[in-house]
VEXTIPA-874881 format. One line per 3 residues: number of its first residue (from 1); for each residue z, y, x of C-alpha. Coordinates in steps of 0.25 Angstrom, whole numbers, m for minus. Each point is the difference from the previous one (the first is absolute). Example, Ala and Ser with C-alpha at 12.3 -4.5 7.8 and 13.67 -1.06 7.14 Angstrom:
BEGIN
1 = 31/m18/49 ~ m2/14/6
//
This chain:
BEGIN
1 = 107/17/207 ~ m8/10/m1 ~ m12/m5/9
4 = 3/m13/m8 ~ m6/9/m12 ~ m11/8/8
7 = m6/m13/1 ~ m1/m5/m15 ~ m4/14/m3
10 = m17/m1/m5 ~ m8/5/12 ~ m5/14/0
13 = m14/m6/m1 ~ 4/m10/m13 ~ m12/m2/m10
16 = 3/m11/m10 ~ m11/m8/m4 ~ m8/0/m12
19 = 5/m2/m13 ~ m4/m10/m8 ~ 4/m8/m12
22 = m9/m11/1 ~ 6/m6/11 ~ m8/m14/m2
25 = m12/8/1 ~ m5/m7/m16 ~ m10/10/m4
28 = m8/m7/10 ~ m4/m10/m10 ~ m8/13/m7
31 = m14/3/4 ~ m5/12/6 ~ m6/5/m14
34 = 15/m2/m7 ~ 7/4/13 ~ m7/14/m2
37 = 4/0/m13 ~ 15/0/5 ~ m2/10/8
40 = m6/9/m10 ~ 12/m2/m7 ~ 10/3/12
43 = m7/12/2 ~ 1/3/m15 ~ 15/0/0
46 = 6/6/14 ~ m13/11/m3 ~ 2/3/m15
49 = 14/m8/m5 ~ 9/1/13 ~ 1/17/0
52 = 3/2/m16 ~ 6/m13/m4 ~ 14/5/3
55 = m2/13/m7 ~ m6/m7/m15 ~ 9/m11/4
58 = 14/11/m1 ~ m7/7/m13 ~ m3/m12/m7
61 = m14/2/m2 ~ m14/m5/5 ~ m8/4/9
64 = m14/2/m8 ~ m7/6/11 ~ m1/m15/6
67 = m7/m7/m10 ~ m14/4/2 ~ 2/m3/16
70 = 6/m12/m5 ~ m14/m3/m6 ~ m9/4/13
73 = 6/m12/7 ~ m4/m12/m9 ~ 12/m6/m4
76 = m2/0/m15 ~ m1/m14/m6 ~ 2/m7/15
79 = m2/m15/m3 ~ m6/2/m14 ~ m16/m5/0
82 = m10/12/m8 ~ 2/11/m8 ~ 1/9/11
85 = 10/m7/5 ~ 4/0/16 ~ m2/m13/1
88 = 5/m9/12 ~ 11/m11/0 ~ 15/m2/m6
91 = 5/0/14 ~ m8/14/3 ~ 7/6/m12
94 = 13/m4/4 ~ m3/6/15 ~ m3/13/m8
97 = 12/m1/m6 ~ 10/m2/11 ~ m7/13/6
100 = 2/8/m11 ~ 15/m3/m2 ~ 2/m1/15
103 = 1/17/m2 ~ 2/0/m14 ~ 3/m11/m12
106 = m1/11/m10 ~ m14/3/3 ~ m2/m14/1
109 = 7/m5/m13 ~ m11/12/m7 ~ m11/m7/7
112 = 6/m13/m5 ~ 1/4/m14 ~ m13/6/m2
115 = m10/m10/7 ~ 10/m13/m1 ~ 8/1/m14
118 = m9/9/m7 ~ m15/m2/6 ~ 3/m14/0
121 = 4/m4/m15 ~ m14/6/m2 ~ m6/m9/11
124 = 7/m12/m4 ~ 2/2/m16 ~ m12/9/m4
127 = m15/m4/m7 ~ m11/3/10 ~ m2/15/m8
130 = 15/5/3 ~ m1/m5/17 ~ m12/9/m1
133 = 5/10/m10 ~ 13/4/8 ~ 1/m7/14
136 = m12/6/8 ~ 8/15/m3 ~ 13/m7/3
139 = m5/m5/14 ~ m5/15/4 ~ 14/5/m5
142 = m6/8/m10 ~ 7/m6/m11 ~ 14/m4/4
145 = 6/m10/m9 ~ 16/m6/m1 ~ 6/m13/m6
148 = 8/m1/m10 ~ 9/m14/m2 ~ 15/3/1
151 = 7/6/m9 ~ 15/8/0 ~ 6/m14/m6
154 = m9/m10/3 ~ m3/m1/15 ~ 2/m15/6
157 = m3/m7/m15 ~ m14/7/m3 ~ m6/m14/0
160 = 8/m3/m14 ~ 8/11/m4 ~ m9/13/1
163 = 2/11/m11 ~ m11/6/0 ~ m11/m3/m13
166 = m14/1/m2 ~ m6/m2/m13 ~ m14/0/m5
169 = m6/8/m12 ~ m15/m2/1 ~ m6/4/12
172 = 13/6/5 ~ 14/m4/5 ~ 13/8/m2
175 = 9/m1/11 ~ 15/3/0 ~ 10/m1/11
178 = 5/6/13 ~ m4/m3/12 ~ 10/3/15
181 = m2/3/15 ~ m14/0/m2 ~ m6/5/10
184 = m12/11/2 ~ 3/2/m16 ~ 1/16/1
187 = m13/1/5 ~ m9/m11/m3 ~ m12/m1/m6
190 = 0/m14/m5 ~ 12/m8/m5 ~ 1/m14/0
193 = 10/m4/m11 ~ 4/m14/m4 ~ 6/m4/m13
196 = 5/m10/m7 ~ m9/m3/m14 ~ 6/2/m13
199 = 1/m15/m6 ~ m6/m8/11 ~ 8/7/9
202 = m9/m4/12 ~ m3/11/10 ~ m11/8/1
205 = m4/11/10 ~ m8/15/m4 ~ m5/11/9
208 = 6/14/m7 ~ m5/12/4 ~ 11/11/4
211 = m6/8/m12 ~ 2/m11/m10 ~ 6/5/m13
214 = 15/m5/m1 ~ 1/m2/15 ~ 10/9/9
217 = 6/0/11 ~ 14/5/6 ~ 0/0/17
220 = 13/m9/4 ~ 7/10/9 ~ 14/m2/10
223 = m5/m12/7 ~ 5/m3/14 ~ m12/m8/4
226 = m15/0/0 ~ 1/15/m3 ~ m13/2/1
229 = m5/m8/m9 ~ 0/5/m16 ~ 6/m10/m7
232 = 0/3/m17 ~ 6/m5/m12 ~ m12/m2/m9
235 = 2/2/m14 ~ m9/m6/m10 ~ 0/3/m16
238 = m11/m6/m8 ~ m8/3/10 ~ m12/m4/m3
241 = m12/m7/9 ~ m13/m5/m3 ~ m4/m14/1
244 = m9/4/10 ~ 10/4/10 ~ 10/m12/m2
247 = m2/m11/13 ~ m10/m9/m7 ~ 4/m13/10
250 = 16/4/0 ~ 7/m8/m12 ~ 11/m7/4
253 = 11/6/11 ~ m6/m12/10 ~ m11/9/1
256 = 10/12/4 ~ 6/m10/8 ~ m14/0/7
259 = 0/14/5 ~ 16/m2/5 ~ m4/m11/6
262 = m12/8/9 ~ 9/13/2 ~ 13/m6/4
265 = m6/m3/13 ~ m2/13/2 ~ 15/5/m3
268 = 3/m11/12 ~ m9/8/10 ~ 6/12/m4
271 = 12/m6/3 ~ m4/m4/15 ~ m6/14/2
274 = 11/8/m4 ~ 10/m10/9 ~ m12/3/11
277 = 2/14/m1 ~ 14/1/0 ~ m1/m9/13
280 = m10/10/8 ~ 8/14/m5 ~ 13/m8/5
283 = m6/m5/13 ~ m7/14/3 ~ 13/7/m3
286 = 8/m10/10 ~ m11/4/10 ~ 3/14/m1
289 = 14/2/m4 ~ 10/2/12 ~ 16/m4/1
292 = 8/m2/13 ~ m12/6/8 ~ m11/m9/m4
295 = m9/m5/m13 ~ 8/m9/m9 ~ m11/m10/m1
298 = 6/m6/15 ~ 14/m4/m7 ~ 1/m13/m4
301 = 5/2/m14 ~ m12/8/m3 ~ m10/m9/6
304 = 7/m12/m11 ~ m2/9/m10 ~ m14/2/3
307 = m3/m17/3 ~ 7/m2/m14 ~ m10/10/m5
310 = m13/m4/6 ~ 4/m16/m3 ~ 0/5/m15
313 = m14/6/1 ~ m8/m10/7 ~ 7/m13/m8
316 = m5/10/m13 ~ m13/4/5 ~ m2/m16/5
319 = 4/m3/m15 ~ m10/8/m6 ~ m11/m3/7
322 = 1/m14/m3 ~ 2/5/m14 ~ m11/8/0
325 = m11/m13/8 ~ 4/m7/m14 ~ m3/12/m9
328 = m13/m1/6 ~ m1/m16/m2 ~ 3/1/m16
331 = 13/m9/3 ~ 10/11/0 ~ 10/m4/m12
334 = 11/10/m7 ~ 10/m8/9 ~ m7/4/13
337 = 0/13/m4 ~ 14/1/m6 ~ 7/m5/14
340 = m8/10/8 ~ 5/12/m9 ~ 13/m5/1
343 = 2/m3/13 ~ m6/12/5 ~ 6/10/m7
346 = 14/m4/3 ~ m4/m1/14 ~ m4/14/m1
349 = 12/6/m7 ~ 8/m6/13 ~ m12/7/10
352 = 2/12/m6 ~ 16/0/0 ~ m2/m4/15
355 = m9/12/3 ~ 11/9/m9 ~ 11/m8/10
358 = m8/4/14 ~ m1/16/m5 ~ 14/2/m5
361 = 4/13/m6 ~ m14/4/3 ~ m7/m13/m8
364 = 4/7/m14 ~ m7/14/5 ~ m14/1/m7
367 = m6/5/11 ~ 3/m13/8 ~ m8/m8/m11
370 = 9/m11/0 ~ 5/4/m14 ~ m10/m1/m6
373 = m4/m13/4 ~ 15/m4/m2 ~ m1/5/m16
376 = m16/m6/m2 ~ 5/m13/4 ~ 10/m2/m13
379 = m11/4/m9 ~ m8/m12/6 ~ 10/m9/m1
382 = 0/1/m13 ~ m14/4/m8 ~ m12/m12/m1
385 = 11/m9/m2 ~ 14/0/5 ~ 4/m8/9
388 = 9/m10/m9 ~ m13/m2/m9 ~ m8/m3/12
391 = 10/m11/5 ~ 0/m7/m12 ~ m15/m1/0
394 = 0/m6/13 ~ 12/m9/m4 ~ m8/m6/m11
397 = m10/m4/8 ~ 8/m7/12 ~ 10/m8/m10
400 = m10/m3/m13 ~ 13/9/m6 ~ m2/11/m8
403 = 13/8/0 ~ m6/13/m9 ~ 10/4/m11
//
């Protein structure tokens, strides 16, 4: 018996492969010009991101210090065309954000606010004058800018039942309401708020500035997921904003639907990149950690866990790129994009729970990341569109139904 388990024991000289959660090997399909790009941002986040994450991540605060280094790689506006913009494809911004929520999804939902949601109501809703008045500062990241759509008792039915009202009195709106969840709001320089027009009740889109008389903020604390990110509860009371600062091309909420639309995409390569880095901290701490005289990674139940895993990323990644070739077509509709942030944020709340399985006790321990993966993942699941909305987008579509309440 006991040379029987001498011989499964891991050889002295036992050096597990690389880790790596492209196992298919798709960002091959990049260039050598967006490849650099992705590296740029890999450096970024196990240099800057990795060592403090868990730190803001246990204080429920964010890391400031990161933005201006968040800048010097180019990511801001990544598929975006002018204005200062990045530039590139749809498929290079989804890339970026896999990286950047492969270490962290808070950091990449703060990026995903402020150059998707945000920066892009101004590109896709805004006159010529506000692109040039706000975005080139927005893509620099010296002017940070949230998104304010859901509200504490309107979140699925914004599209007809939003509470928030705007008004005009001459050259200027008065807007009234609350606004939840919104992310970035303690600190952002620009505000995008939409509301629901007095009498026409069609919607309508404003950039407000932090500043803005009748305009507060109240930070959203005791959260259990995407810690990092500052999530407010915006207050607006006859607020009022210049004609000049409301969205001149966003009227109705199909132009809102516009920017969902573009973003929601991203929220499914978050998805993928957050079940990507629960897969590789799993895998490095089945390499590493050691019962019965040798690493766990060589029992078979371990190596299931860690197939079940990777067979969720590579089907997502697989999925998204596809998603993303059509983005760059122009034939990506809502249903495409719907079934992908569906489909891959469930798949990466069950990777998550896998890794959390593989670490036992040790997968609720901060300092094994897994948690934190494990909590981010909920809040996924949910924001952009939950997963029930999502479905019954795409249902519509396959069956001419519509089953929408």
């Amino acid at each position: 018996m006991a040379n029987a388990q001498a011989t499964r024991a891991a050889k002295p000289d036992y050096a597990p492969p690389p880790i790596n959660g492209d196992f298919y090997g798709i960002a091959n399909v990049l260039n050598e010009t967006e490849r650099a790009l992705v590296r740029r941002v890999r450096e970024f986040t196990e240099g800057v991101v990795a060592p403090v994450i868990e730190e803001f991540w246990a204080r429920d605060e964010f890391p400031f210090a990161i933005i201006p280094k968040m800048a010097e790689i180019g990511i801001g506006g990544v598929g975006y065309q002018g204005y200062g913009a990045a530039g590139g494809s749809w498929l290079l911004n989804g890339f970026v954000a896999m990286e950047l929520a492969r270490v962290d999804s808070s950091v990449a939902t703060f990026w995903g606010v402020h150059t998707g949601l945000s920066a892009g109501s101004i590109y896709l809703c805004g006159d010529e004058a506000q692109k040039q008045r706000w975005l080139p500062a927005m893509m620099r990241f010296e002017k940070i800018g949230s998104f304010g759509l859901t509200e504490p008792l309107v979140g699925s039915a914004t599209s007809g039942g939003m509470l928030t009202t705007c008004r005009r009195e001459g050259d200027v709106w008065i807007l009234n309401g609350q606004k939840k969840w919104i992310g970035n709001a303690t600190f952002a320089d620009i505000n995008v708020i939409w509301a629901r027009e007095e009498g026409s009740n069609q919607v309508k889109g404003f950039v407000v500035a932090k500043d803005n008389p009748g305009f507060s903020v109240e930070k959203i604390k005791t959260k259990m997921a995407l810690r990092v990110v500052q999530n407010g509860l915006i207050t607006l009371k006859d607020c009022r904003v210049p004609e000049a600062d409301r969205l001149q091309n966003a009227n109705t909420f199909k132009d809102t639907a516009k920017v969902l639309r573009m973003t929601r995409t991203g929220v499914a390569w978050f998805a993928v990149g957050c079940a990507m880095g629960a897969y590789e901290h799993a895998l490095r701490y089945a390499t590493e950690r050691q019962q019965f005289g040798r690493p766990i990674g060589g029992f078979q139940l371990v190596q299931d866990l860690l197939v079940r895993m990777l067979g969720n990323v590579t089907a997502t990644q697989a999925m998204m790129l596809r998603l993303g070739q059509l983005q760059d077509e122009g034939v990506m509709l809502d249903e495409h994009a719907s079934l992908a942030k569906a489909f891959c944020t469930v798949k990466c709340r069950e990777t998550v729970g896998y890794a959390r399985e593989l670490l036992g006790g040790n997968g609720i321990l901060l300092e094994n990341h897994i948690g934190r993966f494990v909590a981010d993942a909920e809040a996924i699941y949910s924001y952009e569109g939950t997963r029930e909305m999502n479905t019954l987008i795409v249902g519509k579509s396959i069956t001419g139904l519509s089953a929408f309440v």
